[in-house]
C-alpha positions in Angstrom: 2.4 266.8 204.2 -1.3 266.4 203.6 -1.6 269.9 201.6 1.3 268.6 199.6 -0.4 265.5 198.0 -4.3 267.3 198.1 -1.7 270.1 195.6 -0.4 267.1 193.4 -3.7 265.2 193.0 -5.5 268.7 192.0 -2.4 269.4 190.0 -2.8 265.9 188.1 -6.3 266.2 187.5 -6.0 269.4 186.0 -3.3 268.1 183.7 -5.5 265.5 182.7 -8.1 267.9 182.0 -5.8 270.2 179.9 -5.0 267.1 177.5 -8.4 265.9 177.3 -9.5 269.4 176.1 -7.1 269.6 173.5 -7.8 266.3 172.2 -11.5 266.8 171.9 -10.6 270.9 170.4 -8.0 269.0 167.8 -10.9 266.3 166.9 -13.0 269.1 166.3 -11.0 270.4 163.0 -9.4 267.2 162.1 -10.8 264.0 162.9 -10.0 260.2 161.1 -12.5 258.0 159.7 -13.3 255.2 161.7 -11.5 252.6 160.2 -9.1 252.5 156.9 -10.5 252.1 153.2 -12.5 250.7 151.7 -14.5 250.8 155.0 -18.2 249.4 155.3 -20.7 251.3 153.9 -24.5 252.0 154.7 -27.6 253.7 153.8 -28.8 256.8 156.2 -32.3 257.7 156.0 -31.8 261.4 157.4 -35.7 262.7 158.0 -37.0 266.5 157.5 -36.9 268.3 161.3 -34.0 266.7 162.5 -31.4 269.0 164.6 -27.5 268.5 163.5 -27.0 266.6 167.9 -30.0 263.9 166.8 -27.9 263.6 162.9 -24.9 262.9 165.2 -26.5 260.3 167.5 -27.2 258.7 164.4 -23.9 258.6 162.7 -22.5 257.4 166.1 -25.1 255.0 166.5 -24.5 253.4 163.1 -20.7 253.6 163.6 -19.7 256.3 161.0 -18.7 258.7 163.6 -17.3 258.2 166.9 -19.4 261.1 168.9 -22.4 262.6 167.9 -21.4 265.8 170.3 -18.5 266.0 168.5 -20.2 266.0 165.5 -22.1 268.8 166.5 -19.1 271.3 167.0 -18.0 270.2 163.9 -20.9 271.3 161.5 -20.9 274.4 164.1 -17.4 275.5 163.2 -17.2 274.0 159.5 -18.5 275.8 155.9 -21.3 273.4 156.5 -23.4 274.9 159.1 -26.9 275.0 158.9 -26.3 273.2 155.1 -26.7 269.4 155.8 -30.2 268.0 154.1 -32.6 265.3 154.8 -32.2 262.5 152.3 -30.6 259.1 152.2 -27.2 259.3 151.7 -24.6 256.1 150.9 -22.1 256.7 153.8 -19.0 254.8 154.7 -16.7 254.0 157.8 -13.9 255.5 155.5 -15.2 258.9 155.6 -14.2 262.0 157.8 -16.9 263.9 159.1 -15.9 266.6 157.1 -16.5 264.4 154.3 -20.2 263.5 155.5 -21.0 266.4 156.2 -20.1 267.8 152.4 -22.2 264.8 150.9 -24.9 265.6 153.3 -24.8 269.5 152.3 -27.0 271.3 150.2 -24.5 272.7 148.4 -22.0 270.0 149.1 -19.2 273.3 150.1 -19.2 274.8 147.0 -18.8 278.3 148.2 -17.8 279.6 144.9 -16.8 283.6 144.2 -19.5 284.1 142.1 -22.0 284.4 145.0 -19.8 287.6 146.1 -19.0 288.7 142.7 -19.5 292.2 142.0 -19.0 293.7 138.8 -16.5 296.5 137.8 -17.8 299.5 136.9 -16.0 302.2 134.9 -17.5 306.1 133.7 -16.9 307.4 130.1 -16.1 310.7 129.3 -19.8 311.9 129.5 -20.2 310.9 133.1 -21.9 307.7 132.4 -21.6 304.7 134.3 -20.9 301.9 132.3 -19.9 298.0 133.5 -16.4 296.7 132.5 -18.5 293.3 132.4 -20.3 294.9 129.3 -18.0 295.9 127.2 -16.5 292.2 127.5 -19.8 290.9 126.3 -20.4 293.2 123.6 -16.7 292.7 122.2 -17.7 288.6 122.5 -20.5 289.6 120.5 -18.9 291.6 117.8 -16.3 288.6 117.4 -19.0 286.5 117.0 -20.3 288.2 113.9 -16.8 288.5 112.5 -16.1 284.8 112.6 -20.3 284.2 111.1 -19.5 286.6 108.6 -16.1 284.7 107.6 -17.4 280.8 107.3 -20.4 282.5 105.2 -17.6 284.0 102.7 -15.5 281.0 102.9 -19.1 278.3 102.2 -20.1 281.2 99.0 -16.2 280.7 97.8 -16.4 277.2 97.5 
């Protein structure tokens, strides 16, 4: 009798463990703003030298974010790691972390295709390598003088 009810307190505790865990694994990825817009907004003084846990502390301190450890693993796991800046920033209660975290960014996410953009390259008959990305520019330019050379006629026939 007494093994049964040591098995259904372990088997309760880990239950409650399991739901806690996903909670806090959901939060990581989608977490609500603290309260509903428009929210109350504040200045953050963020300093030079200051990790992403002591950012958090001070986002939960001031009551933009509800866990400064949660915080954490969210920059860790989000476009923004290793991208938030030192500045002052005009934050509200309204805001997601995510959205903090994109104002706070260098770059604020703007991981655009051009960083990884590599031009096509084509050969001619003689062997040559030659860049698609060329030929576009030089065709731009040749339309370019077209159109020069056709307001020139068109001012002289006036």
């Amino acid at each position: 009798m007494f093994g049964l009810v040591i098995l259904a307190v372990i088997m309760m505790l880990v239950y409650r463990f399991a739901l806690d865990a996903y909670d806090y694994g959901y939060r990581i990825f989608d977490e609500k703003p603290m309260s509903p817009e428009p929210g109350l907004t504040m200045s953050v003084a963020i300093v030079e030298g200051k990790s992403v846990s002591e950012i958090g502390k001070i986002l939960e301190d001031k009551g933009l974010i509800r866990s400064g450890t949660l915080f954490y693993l969210q920059e860790m796991f989000s476009s923004y790691h290793k991208k938030l800046q030192p500045g002052v920033y005009e934050l509200s209660t309204a805001m997601t972390p995510e959205e903090i975290m994109a104002l706070m960014s260098a770059d604020n996410g703007d991981d655009t295709e051009d960083e990884y953009y590599i031009p096509e390259k084509t050969v001619d008959n003689s062997g040559d390598m030659m860049s698609d990305e060329a030929d576009d520019t030089e065709e731009a330019a040749e339309g370019e003088d077209v159109q020069e050379d056709e307001e020139q006629t068109d001012g002289e026939e006036q």
